[in-house]
C-alpha positions as CSV (number, residue, x, y, z in Angstrom):
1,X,-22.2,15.9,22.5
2,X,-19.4,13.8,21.0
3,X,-19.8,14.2,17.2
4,X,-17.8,12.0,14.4
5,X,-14.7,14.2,12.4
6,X,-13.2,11.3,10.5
7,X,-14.5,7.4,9.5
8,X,-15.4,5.0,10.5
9,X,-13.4,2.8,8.4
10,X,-13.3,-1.1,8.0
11,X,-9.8,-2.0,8.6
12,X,-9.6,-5.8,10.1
13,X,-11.9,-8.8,8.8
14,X,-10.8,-11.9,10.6
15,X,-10.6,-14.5,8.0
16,X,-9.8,-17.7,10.5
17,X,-13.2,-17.3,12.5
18,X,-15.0,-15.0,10.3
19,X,-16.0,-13.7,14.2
20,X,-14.4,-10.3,14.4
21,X,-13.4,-7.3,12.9
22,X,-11.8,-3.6,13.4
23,X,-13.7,-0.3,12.9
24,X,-11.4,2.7,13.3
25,X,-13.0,6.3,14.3
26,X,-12.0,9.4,14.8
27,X,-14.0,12.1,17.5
28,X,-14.1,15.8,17.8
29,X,-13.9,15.1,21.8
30,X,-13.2,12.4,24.3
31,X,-16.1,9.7,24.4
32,X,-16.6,5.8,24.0
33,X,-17.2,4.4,20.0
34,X,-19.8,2.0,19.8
35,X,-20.3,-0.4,16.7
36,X,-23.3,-2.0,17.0
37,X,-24.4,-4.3,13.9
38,X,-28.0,-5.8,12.7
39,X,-27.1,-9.2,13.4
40,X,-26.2,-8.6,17.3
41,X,-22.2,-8.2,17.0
42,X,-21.0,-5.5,19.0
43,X,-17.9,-3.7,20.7
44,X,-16.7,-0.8,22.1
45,X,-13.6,1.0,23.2
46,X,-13.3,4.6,24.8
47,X,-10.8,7.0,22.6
48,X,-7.5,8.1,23.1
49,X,-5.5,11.4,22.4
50,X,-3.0,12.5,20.5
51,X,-2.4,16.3,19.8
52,X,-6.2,17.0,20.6
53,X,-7.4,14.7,18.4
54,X,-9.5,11.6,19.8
55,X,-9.2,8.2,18.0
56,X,-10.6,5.0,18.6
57,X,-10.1,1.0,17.2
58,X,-12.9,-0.6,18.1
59,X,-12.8,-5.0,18.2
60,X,-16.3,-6.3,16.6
61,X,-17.3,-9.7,18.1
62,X,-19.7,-12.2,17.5
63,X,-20.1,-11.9,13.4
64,X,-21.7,-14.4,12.1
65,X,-19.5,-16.2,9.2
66,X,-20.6,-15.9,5.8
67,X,-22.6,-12.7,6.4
68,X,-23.2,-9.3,5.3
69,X,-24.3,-7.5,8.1
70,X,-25.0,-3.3,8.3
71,X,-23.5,-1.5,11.3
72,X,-23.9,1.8,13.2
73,X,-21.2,3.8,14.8
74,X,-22.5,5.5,18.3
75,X,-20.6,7.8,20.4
76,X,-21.8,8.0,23.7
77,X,-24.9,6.1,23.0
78,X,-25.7,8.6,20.2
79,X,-25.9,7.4,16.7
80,X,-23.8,9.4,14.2
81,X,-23.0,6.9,11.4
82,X,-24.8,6.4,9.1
83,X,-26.1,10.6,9.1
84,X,-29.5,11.2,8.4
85,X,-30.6,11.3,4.8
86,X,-27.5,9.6,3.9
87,X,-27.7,9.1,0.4
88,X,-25.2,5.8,0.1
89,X,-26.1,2.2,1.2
90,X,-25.4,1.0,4.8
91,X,-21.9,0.5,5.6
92,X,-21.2,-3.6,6.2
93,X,-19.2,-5.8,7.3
94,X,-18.8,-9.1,5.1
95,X,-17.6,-12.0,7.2
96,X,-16.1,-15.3,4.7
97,X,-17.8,-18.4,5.6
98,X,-15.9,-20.9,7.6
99,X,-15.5,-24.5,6.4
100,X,-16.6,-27.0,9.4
101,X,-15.8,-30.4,9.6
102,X,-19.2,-31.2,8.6
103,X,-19.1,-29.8,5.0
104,X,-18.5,-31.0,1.6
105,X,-16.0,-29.4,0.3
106,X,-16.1,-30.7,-3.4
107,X,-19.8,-29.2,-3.1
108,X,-19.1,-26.2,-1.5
109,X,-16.0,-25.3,-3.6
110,X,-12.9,-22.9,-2.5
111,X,-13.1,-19.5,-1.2
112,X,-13.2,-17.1,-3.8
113,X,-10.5,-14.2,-2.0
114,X,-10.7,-10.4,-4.3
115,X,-8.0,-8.4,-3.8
116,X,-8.1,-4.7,-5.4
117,X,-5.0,-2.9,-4.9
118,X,-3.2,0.6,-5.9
119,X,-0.8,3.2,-5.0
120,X,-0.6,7.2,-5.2
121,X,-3.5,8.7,-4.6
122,X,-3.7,12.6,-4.8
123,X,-7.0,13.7,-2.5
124,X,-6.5,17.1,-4.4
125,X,-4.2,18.0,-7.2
126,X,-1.5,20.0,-5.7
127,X,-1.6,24.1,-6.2
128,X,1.2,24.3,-8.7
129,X,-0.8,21.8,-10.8
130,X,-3.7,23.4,-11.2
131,X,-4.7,24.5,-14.6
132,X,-7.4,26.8,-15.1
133,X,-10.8,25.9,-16.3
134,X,-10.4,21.8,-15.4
135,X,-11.8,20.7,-12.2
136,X,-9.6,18.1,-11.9
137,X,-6.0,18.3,-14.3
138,X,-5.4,14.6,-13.4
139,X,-8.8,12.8,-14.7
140,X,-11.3,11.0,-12.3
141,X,-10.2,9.2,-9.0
142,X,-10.3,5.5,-9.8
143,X,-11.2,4.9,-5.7
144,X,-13.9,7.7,-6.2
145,X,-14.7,6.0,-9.5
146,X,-14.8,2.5,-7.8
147,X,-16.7,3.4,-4.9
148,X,-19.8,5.1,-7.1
149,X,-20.0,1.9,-9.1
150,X,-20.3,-0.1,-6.3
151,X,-22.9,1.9,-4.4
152,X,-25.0,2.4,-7.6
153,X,-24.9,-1.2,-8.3
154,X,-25.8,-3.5,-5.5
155,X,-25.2,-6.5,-7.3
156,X,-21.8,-6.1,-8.5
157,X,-18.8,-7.8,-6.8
158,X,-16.7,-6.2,-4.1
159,X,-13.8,-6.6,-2.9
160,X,-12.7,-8.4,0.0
161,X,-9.7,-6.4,0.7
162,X,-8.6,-3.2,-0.9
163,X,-4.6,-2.7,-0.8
164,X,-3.1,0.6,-0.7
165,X,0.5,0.2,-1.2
166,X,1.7,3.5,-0.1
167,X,1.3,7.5,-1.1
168,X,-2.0,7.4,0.8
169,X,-0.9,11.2,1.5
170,X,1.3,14.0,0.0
171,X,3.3,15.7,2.4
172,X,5.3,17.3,0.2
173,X,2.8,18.3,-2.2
174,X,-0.4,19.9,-1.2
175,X,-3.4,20.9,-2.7
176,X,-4.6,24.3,-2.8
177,X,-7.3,24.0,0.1
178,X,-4.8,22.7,2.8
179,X,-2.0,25.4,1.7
180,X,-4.7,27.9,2.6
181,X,-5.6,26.2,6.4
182,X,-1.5,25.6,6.3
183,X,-1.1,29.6,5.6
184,X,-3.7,30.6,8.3
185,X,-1.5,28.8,10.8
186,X,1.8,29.9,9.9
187,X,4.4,31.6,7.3
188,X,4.7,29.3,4.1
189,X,7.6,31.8,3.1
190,X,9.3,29.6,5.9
191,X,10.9,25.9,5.9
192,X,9.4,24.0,4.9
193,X,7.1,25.8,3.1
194,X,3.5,24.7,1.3
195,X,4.9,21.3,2.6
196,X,3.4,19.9,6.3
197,X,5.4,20.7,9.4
198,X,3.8,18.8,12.3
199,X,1.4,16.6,13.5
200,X,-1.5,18.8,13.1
201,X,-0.5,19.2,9.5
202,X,-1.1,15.8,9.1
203,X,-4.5,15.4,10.1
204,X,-5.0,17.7,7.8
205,X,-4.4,15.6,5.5
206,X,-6.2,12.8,6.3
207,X,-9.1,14.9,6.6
208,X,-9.0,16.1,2.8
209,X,-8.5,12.3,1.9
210,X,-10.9,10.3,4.2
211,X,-13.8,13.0,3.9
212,X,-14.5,12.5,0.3
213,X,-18.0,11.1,0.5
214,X,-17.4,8.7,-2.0
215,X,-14.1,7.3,-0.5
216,X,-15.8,7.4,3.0
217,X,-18.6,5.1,2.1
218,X,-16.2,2.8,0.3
219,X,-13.9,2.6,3.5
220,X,-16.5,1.7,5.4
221,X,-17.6,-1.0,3.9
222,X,-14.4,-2.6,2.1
223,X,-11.7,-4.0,4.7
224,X,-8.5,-2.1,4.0
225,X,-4.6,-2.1,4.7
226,X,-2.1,0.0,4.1
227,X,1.3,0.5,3.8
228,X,3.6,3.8,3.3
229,X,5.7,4.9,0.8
230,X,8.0,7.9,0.3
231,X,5.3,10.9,0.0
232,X,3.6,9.7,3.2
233,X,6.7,11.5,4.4
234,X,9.1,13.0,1.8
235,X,9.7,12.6,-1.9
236,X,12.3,10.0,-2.0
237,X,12.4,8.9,1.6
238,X,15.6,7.6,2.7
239,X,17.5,7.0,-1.1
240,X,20.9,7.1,0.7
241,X,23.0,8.0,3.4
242,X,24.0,11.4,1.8
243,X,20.5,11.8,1.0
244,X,19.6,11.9,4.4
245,X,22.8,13.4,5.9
246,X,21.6,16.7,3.5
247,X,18.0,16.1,5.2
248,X,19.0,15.8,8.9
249,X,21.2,19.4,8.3
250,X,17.2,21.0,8.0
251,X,15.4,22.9,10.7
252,X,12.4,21.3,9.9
253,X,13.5,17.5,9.2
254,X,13.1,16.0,12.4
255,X,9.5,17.1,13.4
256,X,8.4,16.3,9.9
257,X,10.2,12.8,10.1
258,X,8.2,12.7,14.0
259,X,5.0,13.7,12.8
260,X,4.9,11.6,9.9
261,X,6.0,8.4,11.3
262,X,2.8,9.3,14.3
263,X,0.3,9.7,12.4
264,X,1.0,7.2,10.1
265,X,0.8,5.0,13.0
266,X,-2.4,6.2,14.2
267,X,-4.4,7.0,10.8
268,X,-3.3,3.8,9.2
269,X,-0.6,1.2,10.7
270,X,-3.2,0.5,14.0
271,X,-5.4,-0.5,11.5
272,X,-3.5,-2.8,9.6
273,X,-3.1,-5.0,13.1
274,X,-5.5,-8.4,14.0
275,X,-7.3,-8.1,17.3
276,X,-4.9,-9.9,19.1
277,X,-2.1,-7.8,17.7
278,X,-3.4,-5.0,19.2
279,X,-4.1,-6.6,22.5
280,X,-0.1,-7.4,22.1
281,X,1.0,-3.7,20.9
282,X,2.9,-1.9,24.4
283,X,2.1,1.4,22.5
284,X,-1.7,0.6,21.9
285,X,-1.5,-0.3,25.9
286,X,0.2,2.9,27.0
287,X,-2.2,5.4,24.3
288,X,-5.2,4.1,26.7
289,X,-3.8,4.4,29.9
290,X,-3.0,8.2,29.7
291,X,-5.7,10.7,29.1
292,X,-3.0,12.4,26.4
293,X,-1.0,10.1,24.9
294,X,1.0,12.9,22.3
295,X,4.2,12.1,24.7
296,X,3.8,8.4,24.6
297,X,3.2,8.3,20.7
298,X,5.9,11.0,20.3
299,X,8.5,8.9,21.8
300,X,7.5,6.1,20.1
301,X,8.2,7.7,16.3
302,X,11.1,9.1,17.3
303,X,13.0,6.2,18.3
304,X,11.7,5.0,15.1
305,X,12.8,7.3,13.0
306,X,16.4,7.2,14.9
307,X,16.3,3.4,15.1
308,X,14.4,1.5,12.1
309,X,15.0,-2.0,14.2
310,X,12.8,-0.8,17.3
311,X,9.7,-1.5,15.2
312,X,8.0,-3.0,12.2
313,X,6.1,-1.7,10.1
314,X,5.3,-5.2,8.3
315,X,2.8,-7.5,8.9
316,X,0.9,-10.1,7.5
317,X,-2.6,-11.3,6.7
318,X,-4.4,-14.2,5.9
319,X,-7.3,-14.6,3.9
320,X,-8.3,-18.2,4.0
321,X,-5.2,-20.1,1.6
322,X,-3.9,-16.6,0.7
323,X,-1.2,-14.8,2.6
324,X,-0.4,-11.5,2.1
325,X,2.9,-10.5,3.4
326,X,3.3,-6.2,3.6
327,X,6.8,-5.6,3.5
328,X,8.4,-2.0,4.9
329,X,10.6,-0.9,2.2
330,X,11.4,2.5,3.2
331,X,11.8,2.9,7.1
332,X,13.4,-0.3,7.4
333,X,16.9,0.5,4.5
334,X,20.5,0.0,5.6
335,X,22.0,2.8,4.2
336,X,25.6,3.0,4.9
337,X,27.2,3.0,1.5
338,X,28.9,-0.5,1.8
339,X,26.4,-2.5,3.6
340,X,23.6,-1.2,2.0
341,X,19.7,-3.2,2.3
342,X,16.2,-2.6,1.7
343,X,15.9,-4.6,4.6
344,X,18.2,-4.2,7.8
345,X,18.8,-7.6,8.6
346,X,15.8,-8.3,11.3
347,X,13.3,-7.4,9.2
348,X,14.9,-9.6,6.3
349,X,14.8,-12.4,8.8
350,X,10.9,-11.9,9.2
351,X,9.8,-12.0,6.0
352,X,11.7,-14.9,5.3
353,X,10.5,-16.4,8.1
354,X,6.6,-15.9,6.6
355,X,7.3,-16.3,3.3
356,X,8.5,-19.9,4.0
357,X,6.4,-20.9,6.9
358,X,3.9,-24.2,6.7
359,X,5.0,-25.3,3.3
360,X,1.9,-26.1,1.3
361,X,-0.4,-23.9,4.0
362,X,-1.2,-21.2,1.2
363,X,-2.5,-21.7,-2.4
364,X,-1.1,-17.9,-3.3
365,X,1.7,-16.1,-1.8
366,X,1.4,-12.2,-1.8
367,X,4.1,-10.0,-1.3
368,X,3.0,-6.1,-0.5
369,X,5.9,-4.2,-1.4
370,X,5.2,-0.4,-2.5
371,X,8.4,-0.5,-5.0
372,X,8.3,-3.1,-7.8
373,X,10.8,-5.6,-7.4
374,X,11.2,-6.0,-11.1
375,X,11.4,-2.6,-13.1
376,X,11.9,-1.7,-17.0
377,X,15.1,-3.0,-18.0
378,X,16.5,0.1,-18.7
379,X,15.5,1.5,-14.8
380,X,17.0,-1.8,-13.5
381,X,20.0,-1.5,-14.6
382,X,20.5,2.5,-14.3
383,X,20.0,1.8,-10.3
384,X,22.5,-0.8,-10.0
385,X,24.7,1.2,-12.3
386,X,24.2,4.0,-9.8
387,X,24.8,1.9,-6.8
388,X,27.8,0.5,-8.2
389,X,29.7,4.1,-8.9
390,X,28.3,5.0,-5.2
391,X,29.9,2.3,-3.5
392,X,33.5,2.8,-5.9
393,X,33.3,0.4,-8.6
394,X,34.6,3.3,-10.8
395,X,37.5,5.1,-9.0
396,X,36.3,4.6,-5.8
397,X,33.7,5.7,-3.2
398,X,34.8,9.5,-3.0
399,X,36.0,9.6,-6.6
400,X,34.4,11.3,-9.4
401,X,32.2,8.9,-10.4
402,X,30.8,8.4,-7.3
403,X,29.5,11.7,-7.3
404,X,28.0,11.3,-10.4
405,X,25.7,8.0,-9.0
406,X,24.8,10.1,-6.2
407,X,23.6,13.1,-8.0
408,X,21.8,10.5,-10.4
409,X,20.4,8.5,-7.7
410,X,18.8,11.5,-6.1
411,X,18.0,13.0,-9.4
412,X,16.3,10.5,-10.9
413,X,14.6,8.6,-8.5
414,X,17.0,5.3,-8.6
415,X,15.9,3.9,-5.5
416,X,14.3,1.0,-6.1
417,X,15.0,-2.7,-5.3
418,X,17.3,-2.7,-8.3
419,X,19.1,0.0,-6.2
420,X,20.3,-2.4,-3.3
421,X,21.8,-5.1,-5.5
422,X,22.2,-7.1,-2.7
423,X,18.5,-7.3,-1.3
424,X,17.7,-7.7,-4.9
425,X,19.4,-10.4,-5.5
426,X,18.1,-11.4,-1.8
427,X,14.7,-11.1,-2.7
428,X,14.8,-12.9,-5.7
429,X,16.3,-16.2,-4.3
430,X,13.8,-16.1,-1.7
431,X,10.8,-15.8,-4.1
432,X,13.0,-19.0,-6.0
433,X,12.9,-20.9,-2.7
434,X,9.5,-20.2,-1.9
435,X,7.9,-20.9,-5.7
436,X,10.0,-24.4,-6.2
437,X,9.0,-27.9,-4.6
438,X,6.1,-29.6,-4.2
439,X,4.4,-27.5,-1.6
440,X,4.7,-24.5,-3.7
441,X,2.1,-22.1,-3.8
442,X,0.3,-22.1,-7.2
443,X,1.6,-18.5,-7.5
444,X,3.8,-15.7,-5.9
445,X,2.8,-12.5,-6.7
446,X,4.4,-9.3,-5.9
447,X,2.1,-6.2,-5.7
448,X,3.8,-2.7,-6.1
449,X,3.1,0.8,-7.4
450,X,4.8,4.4,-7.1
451,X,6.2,4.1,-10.4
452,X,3.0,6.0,-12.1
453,X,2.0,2.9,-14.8
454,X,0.7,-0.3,-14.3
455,X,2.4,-3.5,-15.8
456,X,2.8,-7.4,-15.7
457,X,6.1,-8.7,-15.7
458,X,7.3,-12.4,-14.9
459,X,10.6,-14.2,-14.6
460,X,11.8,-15.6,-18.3
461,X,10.6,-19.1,-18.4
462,X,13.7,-21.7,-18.1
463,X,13.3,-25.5,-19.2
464,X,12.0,-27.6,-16.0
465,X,14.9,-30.6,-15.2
466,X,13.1,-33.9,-15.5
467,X,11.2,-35.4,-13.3
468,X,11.2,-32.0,-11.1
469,X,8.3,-30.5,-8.8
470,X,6.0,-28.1,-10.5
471,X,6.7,-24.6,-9.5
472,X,4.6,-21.6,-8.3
473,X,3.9,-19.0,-11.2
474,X,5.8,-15.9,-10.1
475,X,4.3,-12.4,-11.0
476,X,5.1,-8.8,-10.5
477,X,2.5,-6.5,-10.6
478,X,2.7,-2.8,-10.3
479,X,-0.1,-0.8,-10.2
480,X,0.1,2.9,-9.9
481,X,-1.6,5.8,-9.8
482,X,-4.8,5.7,-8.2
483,X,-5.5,9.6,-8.7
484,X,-1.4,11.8,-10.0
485,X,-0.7,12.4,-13.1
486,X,2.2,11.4,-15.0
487,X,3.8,13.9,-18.0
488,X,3.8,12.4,-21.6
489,X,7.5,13.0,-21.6
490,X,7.9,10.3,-18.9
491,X,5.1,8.2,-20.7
492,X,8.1,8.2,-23.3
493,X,10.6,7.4,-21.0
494,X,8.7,4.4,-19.6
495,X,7.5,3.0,-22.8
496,X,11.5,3.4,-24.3
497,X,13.1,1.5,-20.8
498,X,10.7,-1.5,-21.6
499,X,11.8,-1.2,-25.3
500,X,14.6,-3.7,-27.0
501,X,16.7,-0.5,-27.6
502,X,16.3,0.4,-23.9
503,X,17.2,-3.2,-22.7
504,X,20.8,-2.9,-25.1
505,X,21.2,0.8,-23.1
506,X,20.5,-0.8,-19.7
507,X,23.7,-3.7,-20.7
508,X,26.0,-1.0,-21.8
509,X,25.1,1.0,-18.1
510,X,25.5,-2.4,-16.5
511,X,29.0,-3.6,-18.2
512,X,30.0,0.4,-17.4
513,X,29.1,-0.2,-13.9
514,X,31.0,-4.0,-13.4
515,X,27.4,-5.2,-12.1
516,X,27.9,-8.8,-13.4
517,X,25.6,-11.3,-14.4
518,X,21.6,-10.6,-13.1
519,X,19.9,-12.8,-10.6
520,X,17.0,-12.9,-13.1
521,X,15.8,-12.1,-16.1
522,X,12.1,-10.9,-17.2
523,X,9.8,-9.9,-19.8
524,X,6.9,-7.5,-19.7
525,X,3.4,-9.8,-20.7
526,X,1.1,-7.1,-19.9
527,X,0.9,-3.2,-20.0
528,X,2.5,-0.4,-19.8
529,X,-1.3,1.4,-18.8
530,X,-1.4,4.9,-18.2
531,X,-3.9,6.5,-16.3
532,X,-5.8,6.1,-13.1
533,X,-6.2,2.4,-12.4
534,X,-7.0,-0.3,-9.9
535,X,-6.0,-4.0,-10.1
536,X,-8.0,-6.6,-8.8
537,X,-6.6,-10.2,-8.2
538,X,-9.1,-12.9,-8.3
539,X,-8.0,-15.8,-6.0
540,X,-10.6,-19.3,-5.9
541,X,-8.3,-22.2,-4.9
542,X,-5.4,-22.5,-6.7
543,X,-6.6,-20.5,-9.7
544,X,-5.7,-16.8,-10.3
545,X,-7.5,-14.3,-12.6
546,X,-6.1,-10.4,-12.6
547,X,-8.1,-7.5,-13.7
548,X,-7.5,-3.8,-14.4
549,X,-9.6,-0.9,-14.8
550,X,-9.4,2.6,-15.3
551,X,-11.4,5.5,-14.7
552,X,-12.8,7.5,-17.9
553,X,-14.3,10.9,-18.2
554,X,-17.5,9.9,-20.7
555,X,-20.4,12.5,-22.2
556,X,-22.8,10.1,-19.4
557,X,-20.2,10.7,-16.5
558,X,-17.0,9.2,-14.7
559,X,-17.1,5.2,-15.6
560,X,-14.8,2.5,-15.0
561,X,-13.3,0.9,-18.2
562,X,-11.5,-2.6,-18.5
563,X,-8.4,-2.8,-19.7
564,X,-7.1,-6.3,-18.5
565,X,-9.0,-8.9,-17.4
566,X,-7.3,-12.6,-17.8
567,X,-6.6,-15.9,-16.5
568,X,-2.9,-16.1,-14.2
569,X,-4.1,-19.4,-14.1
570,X,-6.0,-22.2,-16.1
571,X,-9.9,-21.5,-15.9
572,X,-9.2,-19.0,-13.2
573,X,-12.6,-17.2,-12.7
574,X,-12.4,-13.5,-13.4
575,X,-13.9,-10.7,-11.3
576,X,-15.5,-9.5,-14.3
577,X,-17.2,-12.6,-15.2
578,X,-19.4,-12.0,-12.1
579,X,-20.7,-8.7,-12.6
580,X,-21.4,-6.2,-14.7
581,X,-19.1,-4.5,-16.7
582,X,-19.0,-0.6,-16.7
């Protein structure tokens, strides 16, 4: 009998019929998933197989709109979601309602769209972090911490979409438990170490994350998408060309690279896709037409990894008048020296393509990109610094100084947008174009993490010309971790590169460097936070509330404290004014 290793997770919630949806699963053995739900909405789809593992992305059809609706996972006709004496409430699938032609929409008012979102999410604190007598040295999981107050609470809000914006897994750091199944299959004295080497590695991983009971009933149940960032892979994933020149000279580079880039396309990019995506995807074809696809999904990462312009990783959403737009910005670089990009020029094209698309078509604009666009002064100007004595501006690009922006670059972590001036400066005229006119979207926000705090930051306010077009407000926000830890030394740091005196440093780094004039300039209105937090955007027409909470150790357990909750908007509605707070 087929039995259920991994899920199900909600991944897909069609927001344009409200009809269908995606359930991913993964079996311990060839079979057909079932999803079979209360209200009559079914599908099916047999699995596929990759390195001996069987996975399937099952298409839900015929929701009803504006529902809540429990579901069942079968496999083989044989129920195995929800287990017996399971002691969280059903999994669902929440559908939006639909306007029709027929209704009134002053009575029935805008859809009210909740977006949580987060980044870096230890499963497990990593071996050489443990410290004795502490079950956990980096406080409670905010997604653990989340999901318990939602299942304890039936009436509190959820949301309709949780964002994961990369470090879903740590490749490169691993917790105690998997070093020990690592070590039982092979010699951790060897490249690359405590550190995963293959595909099978992987799925270890996933297995550590996705199995946590409380994480598994909230995937289930809340719609989820996902995007990678550098520890899905490697610790600073593609920061340069000599970066990766030093990588690709290791034994164990290219199956890591291989590995990573297929399971991150079975565990969590198939997932990210609409139905008719999928129906669309050559690769999705090809998995189900073999009985083991490991060749065809092999191939397919590898030219990848040797070609970033084969695929893409981005994608978009829509959630009613919100778009969400996940941007790549690690697979997709340009990293030769003097041309380099965040985004090789395709992939540029196609988010500038959706960003601007059907002027006046979305009240908010979201843009999904794990690194913040808009750092702490100080950062910001130490990565273009960095870039500029890379590329020559001091002595040239194989004098001295060069050598010292690459050792910083790869030192220090100076990989950022600020680190491609160009696509900065590209990215930030786009976001101009798309915020200005009188189609513009009430506000463009980019959502971001890795940076281990959470913070607002916005454009400096200029003086409108007369008589001109109200503009979008424009909003970075960066929140990070979910579950890591962050050392008070770089709590310092952090807290000093936002400071006036760090803003003077960042100028005298900048005028060093010849970086001229910025594109932009911005002030922090909210944070630094420290800790491990969730932000939730609260979208209802054109008005916009953001939220943040983090989760506390307290003598009654593991709660979920507020410490942000305000209008982006006029009379935006928050979250928090609709349930309880905790």
């Amino acid at each position: 009998m087929a039995g259920l290793r991994l899920g199900p997770l909600l991944r897909y919630v069609d927001w344009e019929t409200a009809t269908t949806a995606t359930v991913w699963v993964e079996a311990d053995r060839p079979c057909t998933a079932q999803v079979r739900c209360a209200d009559g909405a079914s599908g099916s789809s047999r699995t596929f197989a990759v390195a001996g593992h069987h996975y399937a992305l099952v298409v839900v059809s015929g929701l009803t709109p504006g529902s809540t609706t429990p579901y069942e996972v079968l496999l083989d006709d044989r129920t195995v979601w929800p287990p017996e004496e399971y002691p969280f409430p059903p999994s669902t699938i929440t559908t939006p309602s639909v306007p029709t032609a027929a209704d009134d929409g002053e009575t029935a008012g805008p859809a009210t769209v909740r977006v949580a979102f987060g980044s870096c999410r230890w499963a497990a604190p990593p071996a050489d972090g443990h410290l004795p007598g502490r079950t956990d040295p980096v406080g409670p999981d905010a997604l653990d911490t989340l999901a318990a107050r939602l299942a304890a609470d039936p009436d509190a809000v959820r949301p309709d979409v949780l964002l994961l914006l990369g470090d879903q897994v740590y490749a490169d750091e691993t917790s105690e438990a998997t070093r020990h199944r690592l070590a039982a299959r092979r010699d951790l004295n060897e490249p690359p170490g405590a550190e995963v080497a293959d595909y099978d590695e992987y799925t270890v991983l996933y297995d550590e994350s996705w199995r946590d009971p409380e994480v598994r009933w909230l995937l289930s149940t809340v719609p989820s998408s996902m995007i990678f960032d550098d520890h899905d892979v490697i610790d600073d994933w593609n920061t340069s060309a000599a970066w990766l020149a030093g990588v690709r000279a290791t034994s164990w580079w290219h199956e890591r690279i291989v590995s990573g880039l297929m399971s991150y396309w079975v565990y969590q990019h198939l997932g990210n896709l609409s139905p008719a995506d999928i129906a669309a995807d050559p690769l999705h074809t090809a998995v189900h037409a073999t009985e083991d696809a490991t060749e065809a999904v092999r191939r397919f990462a590898a030219e990848a990894a040797a070609d970033p312009t084969r695929t893409r990783w981005s994608y978009r959403r829509i959630f009613g008048r919100v778009r969400l737009l996940m941007v790549d910005s690690r697979a997709a670089r340009v990293l030769d020296e003097q041309q380099r990009a965040m985004l090789h020029p395709q992939e540029a094209a196609w988010l500038r393509e959706e960003a601007l698309a059907a002027p006046g078509s979305c009240d908010h604009l979201l843009i999904g990109t794990s690194l913040p666009w808009l750092l702490p002064p100080l950062i910001h100007d130490a990565e273009q610094w960095s870039a500029a004595l890379c590329r020559g501006e001091r002595g040239g690009p194989d004098g001295r100084w060069a050598r010292v922006g690459e050792f910083l670059r790869q030192r220090s972590d100076l990989e950022h947008w600020a680190a491609f001036p160009e696509s900065f400066g590209w990215l930030t005229e786009l976001i101009r174009e798309v915020a200005e006119g009188p189609k513009a979207p009430a506000t463009v926000c980019v959502l971001s993490g890795d940076v281990h705090h959470a913070y607002i930051a916005e454009p400096a306010p200029s003086a409108p010309a007369p008589g001109s077009a109200p503009t979008a407000r424009v909003l970075q926000l960066t929140c990070s971790p979910v579950h890591n830890s962050i050392p008070a030394p770089l709590r310092g740091g952090f807290r000093f590169a936002w400071s006036r005196a760090g803003r003077l440093l960042g100028r005298l780094l900048a005028r060093h460097g010849r970086t001229g004039t910025p594109s932009v300039r911005w002030r922090r209105t909210g944070g630094p936070w420290f800790g491990n937090q969730l932000m939730t955007l609260n979208l209802s027409g054109r008005k916009a509330a953001l939220s943040l909470v983090q989760a506390k150790s307290r003598k009654s357990g593991t709660v979920l404290e507020l410490a942000f909750d305000r209008s982006l908007t006029d009379d935006a509605p928050s979250i928090f004014s609709q349930s309880t707070k905790r």
